[in-house]
N, C-alpha and C positions, 0 to 999 in steps of 0.2 A: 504494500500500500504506500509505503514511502515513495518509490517510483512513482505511481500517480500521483502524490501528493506536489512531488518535487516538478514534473514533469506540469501539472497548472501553476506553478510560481513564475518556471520559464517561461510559458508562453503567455502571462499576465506583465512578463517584463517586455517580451516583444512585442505583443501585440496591443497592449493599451498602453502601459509606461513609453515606447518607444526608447527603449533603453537609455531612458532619464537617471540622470545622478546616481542614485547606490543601484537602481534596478539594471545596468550594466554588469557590474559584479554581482551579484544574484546569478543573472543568465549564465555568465561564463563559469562559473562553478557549480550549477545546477546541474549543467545540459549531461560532465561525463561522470557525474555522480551516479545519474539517470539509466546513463549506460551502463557504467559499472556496475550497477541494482540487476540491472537485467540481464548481463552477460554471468552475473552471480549465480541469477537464477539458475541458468540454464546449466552451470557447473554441477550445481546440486543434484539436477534432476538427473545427470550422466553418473555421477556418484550412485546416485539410487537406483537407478536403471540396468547398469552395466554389470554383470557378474561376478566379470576381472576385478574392477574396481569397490564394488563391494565386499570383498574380500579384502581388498587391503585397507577401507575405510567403512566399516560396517555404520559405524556412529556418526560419521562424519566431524571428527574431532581429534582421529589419527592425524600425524606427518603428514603422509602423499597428501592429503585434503589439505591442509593448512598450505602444504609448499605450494600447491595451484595457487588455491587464494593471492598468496603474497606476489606468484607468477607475473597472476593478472593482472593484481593494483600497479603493480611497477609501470605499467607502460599508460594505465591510465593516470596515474597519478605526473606522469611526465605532460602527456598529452596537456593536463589539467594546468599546470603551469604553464607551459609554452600558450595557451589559449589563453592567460590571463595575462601576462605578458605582451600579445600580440593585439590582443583586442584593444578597440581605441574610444577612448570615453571621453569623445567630441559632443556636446553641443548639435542638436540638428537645430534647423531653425528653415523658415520658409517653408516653399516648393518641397524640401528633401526632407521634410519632417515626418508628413505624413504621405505615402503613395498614392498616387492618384492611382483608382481605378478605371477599367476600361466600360464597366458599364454605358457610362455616358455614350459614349463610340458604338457601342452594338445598338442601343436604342437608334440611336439617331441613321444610324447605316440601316435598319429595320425599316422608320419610319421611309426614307429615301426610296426603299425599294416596295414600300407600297403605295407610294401615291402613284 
């Protein structure tokens, strides 16, 4: 549930905040949280699934099972810096604030081709 929970933060930062003031940093450390939540998942359920693998982590609280875990967070937890680092916490303003959609344009191209 964390994943969903986290997963409307992000998209309340992109899509209404427009990645206003602190809701920049919000997004950029939500989004591979999000991911790493659900590539967890999917760890777990191979653990529980696989025969091999249940055997060597029947609990899931053996070695093999931890060392995956720690496997995986490494490259997300890199990932997760270099995103936060990289992203840029500008000021939109005007035109580039919010996108303009294309609705207006299919209306009007509709209306054209019925008169």
């Amino acid at each position: 549930m964390l994943s969903v929970y986290l997963s409307g933060v992000a998209v309340l930062a992109w899509r209404k905040f427009h990645f206003a003031g602190v809701w920049s940093s919000i997004f950029v450390t939500s989004i591979p949280i999000v991911l790493y939540l659900d590539v967890l998942a999917v760890i777990v359920q191979v653990f529980k699934r696989i025969p091999s693998l249940v055997a060597l982590a029947p609990t899931l609280s053996e070695s093999p099972f931890l060392v995956t875990q720690f496997v995986v967070l490494m490259p997300f937890a890199m990932y997760s810096a270099v995103a936060a680092k990289r992203f840029h916490d500008e000021p939109r303003t005007g035109r580039e604030a919010v996108p303009e959609l294309p609705a207006p344009f299919l209306l009007s191209a509709f209306d054209a081709k019925c008169s």
